[in-house]
C-alpha positions as CSV (number, residue, x, y, z in Angstrom):
1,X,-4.8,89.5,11.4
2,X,-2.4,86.8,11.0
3,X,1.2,88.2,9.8
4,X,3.5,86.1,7.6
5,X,6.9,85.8,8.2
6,X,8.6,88.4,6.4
7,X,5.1,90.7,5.6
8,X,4.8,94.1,5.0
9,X,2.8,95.9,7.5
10,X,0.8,98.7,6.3
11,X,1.3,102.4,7.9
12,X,-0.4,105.7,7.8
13,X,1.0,108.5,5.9
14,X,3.2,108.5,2.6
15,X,4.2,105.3,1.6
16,X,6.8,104.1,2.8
17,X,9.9,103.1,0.5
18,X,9.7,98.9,-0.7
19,X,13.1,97.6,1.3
20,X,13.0,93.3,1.2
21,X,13.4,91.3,4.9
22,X,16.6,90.6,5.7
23,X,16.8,87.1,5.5
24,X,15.4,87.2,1.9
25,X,17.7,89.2,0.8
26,X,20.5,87.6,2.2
27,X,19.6,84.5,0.7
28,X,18.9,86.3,-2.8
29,X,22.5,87.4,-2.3
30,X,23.8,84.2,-1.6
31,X,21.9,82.2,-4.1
32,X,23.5,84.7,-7.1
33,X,26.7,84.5,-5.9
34,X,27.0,80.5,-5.9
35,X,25.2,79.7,-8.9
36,X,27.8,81.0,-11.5
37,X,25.4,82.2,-13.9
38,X,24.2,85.7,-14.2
39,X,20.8,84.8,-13.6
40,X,19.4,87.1,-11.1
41,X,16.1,85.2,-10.7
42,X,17.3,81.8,-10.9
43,X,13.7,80.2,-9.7
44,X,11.6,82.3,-12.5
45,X,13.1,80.1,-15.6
46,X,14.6,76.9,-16.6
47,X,17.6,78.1,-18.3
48,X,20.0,78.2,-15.1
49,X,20.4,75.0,-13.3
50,X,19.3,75.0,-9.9
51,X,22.1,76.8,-7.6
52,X,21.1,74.2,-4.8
53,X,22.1,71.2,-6.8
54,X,24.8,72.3,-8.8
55,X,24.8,72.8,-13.0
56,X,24.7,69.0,-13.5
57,X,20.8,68.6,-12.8
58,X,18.2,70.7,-13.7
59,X,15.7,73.0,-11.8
60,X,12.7,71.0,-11.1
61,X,11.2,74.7,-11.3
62,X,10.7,74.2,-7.1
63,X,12.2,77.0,-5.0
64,X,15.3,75.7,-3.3
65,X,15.3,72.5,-4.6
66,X,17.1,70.1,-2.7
67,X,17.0,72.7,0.3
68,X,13.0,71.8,1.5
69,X,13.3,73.9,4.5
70,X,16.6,76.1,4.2
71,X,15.5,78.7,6.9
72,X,14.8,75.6,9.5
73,X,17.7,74.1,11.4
74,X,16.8,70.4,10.7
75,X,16.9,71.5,6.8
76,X,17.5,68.0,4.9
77,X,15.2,65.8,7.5
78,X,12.1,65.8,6.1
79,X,9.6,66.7,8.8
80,X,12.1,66.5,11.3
81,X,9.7,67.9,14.0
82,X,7.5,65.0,13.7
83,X,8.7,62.2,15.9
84,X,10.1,59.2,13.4
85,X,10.6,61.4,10.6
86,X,11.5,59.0,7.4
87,X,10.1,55.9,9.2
88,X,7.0,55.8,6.4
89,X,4.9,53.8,9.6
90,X,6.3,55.2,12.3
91,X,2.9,54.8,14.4
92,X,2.4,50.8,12.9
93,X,3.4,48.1,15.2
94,X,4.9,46.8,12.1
95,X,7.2,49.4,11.3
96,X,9.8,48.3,9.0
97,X,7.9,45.4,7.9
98,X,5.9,47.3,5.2
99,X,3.2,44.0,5.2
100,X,3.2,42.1,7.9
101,X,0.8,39.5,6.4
102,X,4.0,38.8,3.9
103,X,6.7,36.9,5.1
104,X,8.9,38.4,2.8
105,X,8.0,42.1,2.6
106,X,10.7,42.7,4.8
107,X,12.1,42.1,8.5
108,X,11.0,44.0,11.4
109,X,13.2,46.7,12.9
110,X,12.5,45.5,15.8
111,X,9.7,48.1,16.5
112,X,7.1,45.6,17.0
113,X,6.2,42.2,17.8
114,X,7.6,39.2,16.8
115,X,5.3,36.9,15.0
116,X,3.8,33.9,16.9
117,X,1.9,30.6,16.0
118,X,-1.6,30.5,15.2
119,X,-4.2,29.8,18.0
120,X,-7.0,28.0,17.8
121,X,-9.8,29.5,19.5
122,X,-12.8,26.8,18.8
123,X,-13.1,23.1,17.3
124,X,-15.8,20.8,17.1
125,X,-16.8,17.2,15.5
126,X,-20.5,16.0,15.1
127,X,-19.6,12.3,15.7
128,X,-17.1,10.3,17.7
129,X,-18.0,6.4,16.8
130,X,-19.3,6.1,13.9
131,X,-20.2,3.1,11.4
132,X,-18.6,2.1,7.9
133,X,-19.7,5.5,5.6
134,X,-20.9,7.3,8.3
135,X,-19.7,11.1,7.8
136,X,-18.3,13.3,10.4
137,X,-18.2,17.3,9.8
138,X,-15.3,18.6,11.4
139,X,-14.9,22.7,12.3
140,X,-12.6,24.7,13.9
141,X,-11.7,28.7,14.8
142,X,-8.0,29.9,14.5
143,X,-6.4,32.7,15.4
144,X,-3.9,35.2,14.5
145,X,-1.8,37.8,16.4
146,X,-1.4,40.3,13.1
147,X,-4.9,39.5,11.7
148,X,-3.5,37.7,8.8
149,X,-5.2,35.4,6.6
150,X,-4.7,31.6,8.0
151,X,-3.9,28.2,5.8
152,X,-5.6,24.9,7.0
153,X,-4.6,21.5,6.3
154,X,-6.1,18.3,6.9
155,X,-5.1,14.8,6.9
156,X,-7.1,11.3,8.1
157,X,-4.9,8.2,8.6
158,X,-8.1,6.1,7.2
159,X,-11.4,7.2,5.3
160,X,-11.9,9.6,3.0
161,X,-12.0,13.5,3.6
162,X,-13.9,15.9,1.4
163,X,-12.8,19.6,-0.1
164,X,-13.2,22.0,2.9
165,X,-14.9,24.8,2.9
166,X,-12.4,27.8,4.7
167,X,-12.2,31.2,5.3
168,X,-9.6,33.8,6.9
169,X,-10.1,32.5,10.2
170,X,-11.9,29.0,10.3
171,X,-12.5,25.4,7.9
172,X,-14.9,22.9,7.9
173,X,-14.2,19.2,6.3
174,X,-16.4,16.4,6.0
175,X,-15.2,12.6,6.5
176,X,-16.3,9.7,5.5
177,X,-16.0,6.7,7.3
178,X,-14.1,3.4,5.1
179,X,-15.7,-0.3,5.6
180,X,-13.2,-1.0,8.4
181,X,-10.1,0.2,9.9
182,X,-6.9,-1.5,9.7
183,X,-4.5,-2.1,12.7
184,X,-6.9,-0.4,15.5
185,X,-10.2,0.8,15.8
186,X,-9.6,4.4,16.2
187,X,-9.1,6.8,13.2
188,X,-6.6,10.3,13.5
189,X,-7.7,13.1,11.5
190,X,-5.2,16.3,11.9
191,X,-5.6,19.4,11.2
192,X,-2.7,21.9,10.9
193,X,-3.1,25.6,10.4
194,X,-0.7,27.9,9.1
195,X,0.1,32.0,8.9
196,X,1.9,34.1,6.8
197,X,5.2,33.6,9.0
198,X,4.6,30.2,8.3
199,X,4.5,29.2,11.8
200,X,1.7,26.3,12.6
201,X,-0.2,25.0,15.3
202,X,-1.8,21.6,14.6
203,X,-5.1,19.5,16.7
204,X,-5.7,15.9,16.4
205,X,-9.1,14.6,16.6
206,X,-9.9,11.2,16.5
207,X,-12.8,9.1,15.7
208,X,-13.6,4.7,16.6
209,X,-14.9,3.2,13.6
210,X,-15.4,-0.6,12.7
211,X,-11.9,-2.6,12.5
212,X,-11.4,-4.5,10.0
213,X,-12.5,-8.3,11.1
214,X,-10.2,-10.3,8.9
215,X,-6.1,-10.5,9.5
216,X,-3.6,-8.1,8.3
217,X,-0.8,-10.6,8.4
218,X,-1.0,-14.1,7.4
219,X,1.6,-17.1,6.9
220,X,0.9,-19.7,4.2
221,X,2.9,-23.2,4.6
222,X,6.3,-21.4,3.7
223,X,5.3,-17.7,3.1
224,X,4.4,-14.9,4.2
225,X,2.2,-11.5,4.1
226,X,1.2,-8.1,5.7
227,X,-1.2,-5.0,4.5
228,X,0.5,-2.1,6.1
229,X,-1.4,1.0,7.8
230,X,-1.5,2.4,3.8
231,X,-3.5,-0.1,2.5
232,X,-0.9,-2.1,0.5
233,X,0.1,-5.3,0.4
234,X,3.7,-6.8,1.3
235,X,5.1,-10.8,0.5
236,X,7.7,-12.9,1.6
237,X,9.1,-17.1,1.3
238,X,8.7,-19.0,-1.4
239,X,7.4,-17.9,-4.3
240,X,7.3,-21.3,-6.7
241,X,3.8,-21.0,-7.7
242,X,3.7,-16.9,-8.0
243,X,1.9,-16.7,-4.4
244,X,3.9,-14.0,-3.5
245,X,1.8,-11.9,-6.6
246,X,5.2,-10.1,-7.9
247,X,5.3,-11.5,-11.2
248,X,7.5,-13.8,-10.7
249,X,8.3,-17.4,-9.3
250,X,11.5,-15.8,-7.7
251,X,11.9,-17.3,-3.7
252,X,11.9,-14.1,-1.5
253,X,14.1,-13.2,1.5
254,X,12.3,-10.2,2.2
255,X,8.9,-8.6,1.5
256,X,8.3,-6.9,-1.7
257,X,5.1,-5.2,-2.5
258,X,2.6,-6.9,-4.5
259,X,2.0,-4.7,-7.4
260,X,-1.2,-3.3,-8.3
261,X,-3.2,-4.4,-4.8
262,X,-4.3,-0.9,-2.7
263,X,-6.7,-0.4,0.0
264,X,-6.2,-4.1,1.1
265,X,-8.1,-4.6,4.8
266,X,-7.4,-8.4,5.1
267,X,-5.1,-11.3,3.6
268,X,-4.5,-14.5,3.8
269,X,-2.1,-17.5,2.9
270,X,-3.0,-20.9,1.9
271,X,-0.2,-24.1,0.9
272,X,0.8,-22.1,-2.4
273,X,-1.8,-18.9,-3.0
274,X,-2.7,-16.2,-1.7
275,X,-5.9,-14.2,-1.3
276,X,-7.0,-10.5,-0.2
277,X,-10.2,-8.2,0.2
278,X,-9.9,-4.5,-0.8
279,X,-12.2,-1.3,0.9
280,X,-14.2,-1.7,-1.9
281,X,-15.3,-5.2,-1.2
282,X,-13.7,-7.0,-3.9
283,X,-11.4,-10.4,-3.3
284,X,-8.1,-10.7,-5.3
285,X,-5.7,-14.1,-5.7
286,X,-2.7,-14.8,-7.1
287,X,-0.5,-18.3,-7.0
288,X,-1.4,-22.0,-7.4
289,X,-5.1,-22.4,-9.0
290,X,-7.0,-25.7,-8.2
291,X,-9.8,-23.4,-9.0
292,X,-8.5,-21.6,-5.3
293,X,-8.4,-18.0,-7.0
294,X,-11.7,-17.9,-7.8
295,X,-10.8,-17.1,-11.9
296,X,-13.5,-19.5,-13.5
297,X,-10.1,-20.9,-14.9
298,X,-7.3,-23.8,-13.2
299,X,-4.6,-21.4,-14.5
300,X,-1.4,-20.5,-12.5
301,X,-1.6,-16.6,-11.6
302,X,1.6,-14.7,-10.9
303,X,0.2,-11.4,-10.1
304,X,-3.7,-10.3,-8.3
305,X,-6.3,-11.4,-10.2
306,X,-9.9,-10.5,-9.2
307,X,-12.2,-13.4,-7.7
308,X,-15.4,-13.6,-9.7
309,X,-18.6,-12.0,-9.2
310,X,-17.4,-11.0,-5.4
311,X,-18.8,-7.5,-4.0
312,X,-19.1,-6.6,-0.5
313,X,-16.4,-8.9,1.1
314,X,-14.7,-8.0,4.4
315,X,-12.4,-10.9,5.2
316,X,-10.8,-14.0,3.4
317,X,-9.4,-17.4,4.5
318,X,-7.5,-19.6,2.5
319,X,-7.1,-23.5,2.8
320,X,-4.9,-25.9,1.4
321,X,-6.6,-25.5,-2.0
322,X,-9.6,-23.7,-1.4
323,X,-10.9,-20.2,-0.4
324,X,-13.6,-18.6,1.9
325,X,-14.4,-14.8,1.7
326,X,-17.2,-12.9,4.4
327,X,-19.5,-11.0,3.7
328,X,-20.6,-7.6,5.2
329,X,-23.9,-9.1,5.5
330,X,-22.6,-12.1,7.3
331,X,-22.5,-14.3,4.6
332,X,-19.9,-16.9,3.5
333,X,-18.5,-17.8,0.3
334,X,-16.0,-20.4,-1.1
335,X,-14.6,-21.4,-4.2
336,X,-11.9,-24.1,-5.2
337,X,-11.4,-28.2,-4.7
338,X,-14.1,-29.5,-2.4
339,X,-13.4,-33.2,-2.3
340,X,-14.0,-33.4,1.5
341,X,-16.8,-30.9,1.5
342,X,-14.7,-28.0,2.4
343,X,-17.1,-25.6,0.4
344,X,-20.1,-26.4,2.6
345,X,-22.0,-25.9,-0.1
346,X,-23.8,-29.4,0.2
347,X,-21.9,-31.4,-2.6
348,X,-18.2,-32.6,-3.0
349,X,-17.8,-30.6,-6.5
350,X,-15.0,-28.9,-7.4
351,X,-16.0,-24.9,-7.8
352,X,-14.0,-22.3,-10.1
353,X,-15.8,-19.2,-9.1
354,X,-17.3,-18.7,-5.7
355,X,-20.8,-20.5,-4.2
356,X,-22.7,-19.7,-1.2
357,X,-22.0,-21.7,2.0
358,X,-25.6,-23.3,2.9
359,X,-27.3,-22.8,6.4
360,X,-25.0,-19.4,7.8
361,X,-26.0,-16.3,8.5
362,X,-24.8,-13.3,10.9
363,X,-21.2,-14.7,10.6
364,X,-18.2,-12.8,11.9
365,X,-14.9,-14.3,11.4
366,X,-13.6,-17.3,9.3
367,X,-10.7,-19.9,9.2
368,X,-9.1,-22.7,7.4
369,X,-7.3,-25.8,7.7
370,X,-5.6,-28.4,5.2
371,X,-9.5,-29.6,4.1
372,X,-11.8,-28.2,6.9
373,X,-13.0,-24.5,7.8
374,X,-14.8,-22.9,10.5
375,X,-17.0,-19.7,11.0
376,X,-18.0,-18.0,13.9
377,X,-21.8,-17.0,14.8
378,X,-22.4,-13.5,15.9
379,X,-24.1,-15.3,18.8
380,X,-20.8,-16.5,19.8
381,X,-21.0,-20.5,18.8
382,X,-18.6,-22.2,16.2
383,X,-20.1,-24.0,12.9
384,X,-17.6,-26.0,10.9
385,X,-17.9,-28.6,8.1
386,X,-15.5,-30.9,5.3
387,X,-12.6,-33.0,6.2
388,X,-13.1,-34.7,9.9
389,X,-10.7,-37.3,9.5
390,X,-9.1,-36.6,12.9
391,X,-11.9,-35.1,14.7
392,X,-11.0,-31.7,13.2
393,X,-14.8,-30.0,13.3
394,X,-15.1,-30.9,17.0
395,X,-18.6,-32.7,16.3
396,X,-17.5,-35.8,18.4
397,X,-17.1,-37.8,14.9
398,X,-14.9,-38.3,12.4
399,X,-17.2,-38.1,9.6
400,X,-16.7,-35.6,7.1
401,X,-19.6,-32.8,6.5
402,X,-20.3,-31.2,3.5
403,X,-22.5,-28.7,5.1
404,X,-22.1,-26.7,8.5
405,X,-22.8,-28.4,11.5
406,X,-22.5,-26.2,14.9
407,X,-20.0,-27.6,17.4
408,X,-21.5,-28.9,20.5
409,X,-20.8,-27.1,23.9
410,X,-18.7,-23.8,22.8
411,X,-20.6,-20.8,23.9
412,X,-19.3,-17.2,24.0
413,X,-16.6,-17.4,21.3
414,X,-15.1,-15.0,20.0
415,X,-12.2,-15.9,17.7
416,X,-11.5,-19.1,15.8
417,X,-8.6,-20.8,14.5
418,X,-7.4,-23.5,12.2
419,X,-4.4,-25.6,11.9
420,X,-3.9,-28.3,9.4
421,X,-5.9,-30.9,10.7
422,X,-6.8,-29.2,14.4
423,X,-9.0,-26.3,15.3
424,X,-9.1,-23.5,18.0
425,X,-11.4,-21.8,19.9
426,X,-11.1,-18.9,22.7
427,X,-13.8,-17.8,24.5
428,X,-14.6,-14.3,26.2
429,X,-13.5,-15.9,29.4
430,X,-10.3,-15.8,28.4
431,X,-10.1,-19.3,28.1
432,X,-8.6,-21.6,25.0
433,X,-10.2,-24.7,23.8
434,X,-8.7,-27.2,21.2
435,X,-10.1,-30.3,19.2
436,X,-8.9,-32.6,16.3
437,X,-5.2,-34.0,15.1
438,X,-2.9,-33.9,18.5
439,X,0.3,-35.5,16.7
440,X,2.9,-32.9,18.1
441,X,0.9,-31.6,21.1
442,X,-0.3,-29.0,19.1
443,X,-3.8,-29.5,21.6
444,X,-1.7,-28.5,25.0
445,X,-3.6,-30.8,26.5
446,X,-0.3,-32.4,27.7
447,X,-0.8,-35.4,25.6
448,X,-0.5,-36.3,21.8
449,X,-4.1,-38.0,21.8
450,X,-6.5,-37.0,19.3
451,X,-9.9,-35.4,20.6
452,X,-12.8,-35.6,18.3
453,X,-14.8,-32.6,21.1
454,X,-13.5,-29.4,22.0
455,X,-11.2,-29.6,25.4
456,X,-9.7,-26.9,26.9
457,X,-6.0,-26.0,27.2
458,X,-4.3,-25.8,30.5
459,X,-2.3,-23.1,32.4
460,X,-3.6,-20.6,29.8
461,X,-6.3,-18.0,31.1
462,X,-6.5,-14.4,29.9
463,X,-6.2,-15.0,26.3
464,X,-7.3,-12.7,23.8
465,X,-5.9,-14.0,20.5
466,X,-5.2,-17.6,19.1
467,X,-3.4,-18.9,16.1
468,X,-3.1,-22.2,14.4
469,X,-0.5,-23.4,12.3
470,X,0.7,-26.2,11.0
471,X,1.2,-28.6,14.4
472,X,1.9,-25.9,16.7
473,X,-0.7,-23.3,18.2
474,X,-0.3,-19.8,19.7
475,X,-2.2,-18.0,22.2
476,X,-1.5,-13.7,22.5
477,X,-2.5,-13.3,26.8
478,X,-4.0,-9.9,27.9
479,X,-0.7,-8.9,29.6
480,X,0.9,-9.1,25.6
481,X,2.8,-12.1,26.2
482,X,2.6,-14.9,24.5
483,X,2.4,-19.0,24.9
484,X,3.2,-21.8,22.2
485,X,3.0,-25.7,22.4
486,X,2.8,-28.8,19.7
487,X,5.8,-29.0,16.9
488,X,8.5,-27.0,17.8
489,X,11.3,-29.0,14.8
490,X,11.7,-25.4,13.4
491,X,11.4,-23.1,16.8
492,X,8.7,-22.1,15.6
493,X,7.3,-22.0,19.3
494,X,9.9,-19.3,19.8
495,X,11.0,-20.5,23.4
496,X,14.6,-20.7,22.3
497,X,14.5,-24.4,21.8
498,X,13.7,-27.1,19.1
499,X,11.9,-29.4,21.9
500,X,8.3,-30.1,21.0
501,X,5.5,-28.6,23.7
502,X,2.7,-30.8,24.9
503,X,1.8,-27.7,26.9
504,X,1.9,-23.9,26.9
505,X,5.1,-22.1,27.2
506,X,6.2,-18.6,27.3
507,X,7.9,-17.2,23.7
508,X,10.8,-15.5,25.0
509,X,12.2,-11.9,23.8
510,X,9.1,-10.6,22.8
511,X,7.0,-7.8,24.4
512,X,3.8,-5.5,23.3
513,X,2.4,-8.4,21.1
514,X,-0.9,-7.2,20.0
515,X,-1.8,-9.6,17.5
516,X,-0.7,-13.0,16.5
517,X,-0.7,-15.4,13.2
518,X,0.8,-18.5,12.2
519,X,2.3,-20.4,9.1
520,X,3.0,-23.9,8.3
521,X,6.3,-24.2,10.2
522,X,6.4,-20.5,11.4
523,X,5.1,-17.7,13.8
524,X,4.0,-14.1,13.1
525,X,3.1,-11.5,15.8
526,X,2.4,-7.5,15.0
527,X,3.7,-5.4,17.8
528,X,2.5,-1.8,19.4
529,X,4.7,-0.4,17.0
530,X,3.3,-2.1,13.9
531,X,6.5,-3.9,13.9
532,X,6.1,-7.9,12.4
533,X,8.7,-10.4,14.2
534,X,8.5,-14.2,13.2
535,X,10.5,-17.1,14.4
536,X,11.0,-20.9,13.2
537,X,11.1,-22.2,9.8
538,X,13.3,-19.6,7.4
539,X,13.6,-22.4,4.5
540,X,12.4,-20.0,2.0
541,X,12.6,-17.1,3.7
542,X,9.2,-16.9,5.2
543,X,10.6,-15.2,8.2
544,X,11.4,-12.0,6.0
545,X,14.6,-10.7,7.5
546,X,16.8,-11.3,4.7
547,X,18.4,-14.1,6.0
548,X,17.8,-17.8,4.8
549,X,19.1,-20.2,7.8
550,X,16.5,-22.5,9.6
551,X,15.3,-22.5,13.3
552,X,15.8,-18.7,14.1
553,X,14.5,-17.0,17.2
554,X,12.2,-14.1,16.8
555,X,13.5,-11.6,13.9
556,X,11.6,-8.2,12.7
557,X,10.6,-8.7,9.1
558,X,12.3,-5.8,7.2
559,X,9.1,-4.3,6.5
560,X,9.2,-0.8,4.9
């Protein structure tokens, strides 16, 4: 039989006489003699206060209220024989932190572990090259230390990424591929993933999708322009006939952002407009109007307006007062005066909105001189037609065309350039090959003679860009440095002289070139850092440093 502390045992006999255990009675004594009242019972009513507490609170009608445990030595610790006692999670590795999932419920008391960054335990991506609208579904598997609910953000430097789908511990996204890709041919997507202590761990994946064939800088005869790696559009130089698409005629020193113009994947500059295709295949131009913008009207334009009945354009060119745009289905177009046949559409007709080019197919690239324009053949040969005045389409005449006409014994190119009144070719042997007006040397050939057939240009091998401006050319080498000959009045060959070049030279001060353009008396080159530095003519400011002295050496254009 189990006994109670403080039990009566029964006995045999008479019964015995009650008596009460001594430590009852001793504390019935001493709870009558401290509560000043004359309650004997105090715990049997309310109408004493409770002698524990004093006779400013009343008796919550518990025995010994205040006193749990008055006969136990750690009286006033609750529990104090369990380990911990008043620490509510004592056995938790998160004692003290009454949620660990919640970075503010509390801070540890140093009882547990410190929270650390997600892990990410899996990942995966159904694609790595893809084409333009191609998707790509993305997953991945995180991790937490305290089981806590994870965040996940993504982010894609091009393209367009869908809603994901996420739970506690992983998140799928879909992609979608854009046309092209500006800049390089490689797309970052990022992921970052997040816990409650707001801690993160982040995983780049990346993706090669179709760059964008047309140029992302551009320099008119005295101005200038870049699409950045956002998708907008930046001008600079003169501004007299709104080409710079601000709104305004007002000369700039350094770029300002054409309003309006998004998504932009290639631009270029003609004598006194400007042109640009968007991601969605549209064409926009803004400045002088010869009928170069495309408008269906001969109306100056100081701000984008779109080219008429246009879809599915990748790349523009832009002559002296005409325009070409490419097609994604290799197709050319062009628009604007076509006295010397510079439309190629057959006729010498002026045309305010945009015709087909006759005879071309499977083109890839485009340029544009003063009255001429050239377009390179997926198959790697070179088709030009309009002004041939000074040999400029490399046919071995100087008759103009006023339809394409293939130029004789180029094989394996793979850029084109055009100048004023000369043209440009490099090969996928590295090599560079020149035909037309040679007044400044701008052929390298090492003479000022004019050549009606394509010859190539000395000492240069290992080329993998060209550019033509004006009278001077420019050739970007594999190493990413650079050589200039022909005018050099302005620097603009950016060898720290003003000494015209028959032949190649070496632009001093200029390293990790990886792309290279040219104006009418000026040079543009985009660096590994996306950084633009020109050099030579800074009339009007073309050179976009905020400075408007002549002749300067290379300068980076204050780009944003």
């Amino acid at each position: 039989m189990h006994r109670s502390p403080g039990s009566i045992l029964p006995t045999r006999g008479p019964s015995p006489r009650p008596f009460l255990p001594v430590n009852a009675l001793l504390v019935s004594v001493l709870l009558t003699l401290g509560s000043g009242c004359g309650d004997s019972e105090p715990d049997k009513t309310n109408n004493c206060p409770n002698p524990s507490v004093g006779c400013g609170q009343q008796d919550s009608g518990t025995p010994d209220a205040g006193a749990p445990d008055a006969g136990n030595p750690d009286a006033g610790i609750p529990d104090a024989g369990i380990p911990d006692a008043g620490d509510p999670d004592a056995g938790s590795p998160d004692a003290g932190h009454p949620d660990a999932c919640n970075p503010d419920a509390g801070s540890p008391d140093g009882g547990g572990p410190l929270p650390t960054a997600p892990t990410l335990i899996e990942s995966s991506q159904s694609a790595h090259q893809v084409s333009a609208g191609q998707t790509v579904t993305f997953h991945v598997t995180g991790r937490d230390d305290l089981a806590c609910p994870l965040q996940f953000t993504w982010d894609a430097s091009s393209g367009t990424l869908g809603s994901p789908v996420t739970s506690a511990a992983t998140s799928d996204v879909t992609w979608t591929a854009p046309p092209c890709v500006l800049w390089s041919s490689e797309v970052t997507i990022t992921l970052t993933v997040t816990n409650n202590a707001r801690l993160s761990t982040s995983k780049s994946f990346t993706v090669s999708a179709p760059r964008c064939p047309g140029p992302v800088v551009s320099g008119g005869v005295s101005h200038s322009l870049a699409i950045r790696g956002n998708g907008t559009l930046w001008s600079w130089g003169d501004n007299s006939f709104g080409q710079l698409g601000d709104g305004t005629n007002a000369t700039r020193h350094a770029p300002v952002q054409v309003p309006g113009l998004t998504d932009a994947t290639a631009v270029a500059g003609g004598h006194a407009h400007s042109l640009a295709s968007r991601a969605d295949g549209t064409v926009w131009a803004w400045g002088l109007n010869g009928g170069a913008l495309g408008d269906g009207t001969t109306s100056i334009q100081y701000a984008p307006v779109q080219v008429s009945g246009l879809t599915g354009a990748i790349s523009v060119a832009a002559g002296s007062s005409f325009s070409l745009a490419l097609g994604a289905d290799g197709t050319v177009w062009a628009w604007g005066l076509n006295g010397n046949g510079e439309l190629g559409d057959g006729t010498t007709t002026d045309r305010l909105t945009p015709v087909r080019v006759s005879g071309l197919s499977n083109i890839t690239a485009l340029a544009a001189g003063t009255g001429h324009s050239l377009a390179l053949g997926a198959d790697g040969t070179v088709w030009a037609w309009g002004l041939n005045f000074h040999g400029e389409l490399g046919d071995g005449t100087t008759v103009g065309r006023p339809l394409p006409v293939q130029v004789p014994g180029l094989t394996g190119v793979i850029a084109v350039a055009a100048g004023m009144y000369h043209s440009m070719a490099l090969r996928n042997d590295g090599t560079v090959w020149a035909w037309g007006w040679n007044l400044k040397g701008e052929l390298g050939d090492g003479t000022t003679t004019q050549r009606e057939s394509p010859a190539q240009v000395p000492g240069v091998t290992g080329a993998i860009a060209v550019a033509a401006g004006g009278y001077h050319s420019l050739a970007l080498l594999r190493d990413n440095t650079l050589r200039a000959w022909g005018s050099n009045d302005d620097r603009q060959l950016g060898d720290g002289t003003n000494t015209d070049r028959h032949t190649a030279v070496q632009v001093s001060g200029l390293t990790g070139v990886t792309s290279v353009f040219a104006g009418g008396g000026h040079s543009l080159v985009l660096r590994n850092d996306q950084a633009v530095w020109a050099f030579g003519s800074n009339i009007f400011g073309q050179l976009g440093d905020g400075s408007t002295p002549s002749g300067h050496g290379p300068v980076q254009v204050s780009l944003p």
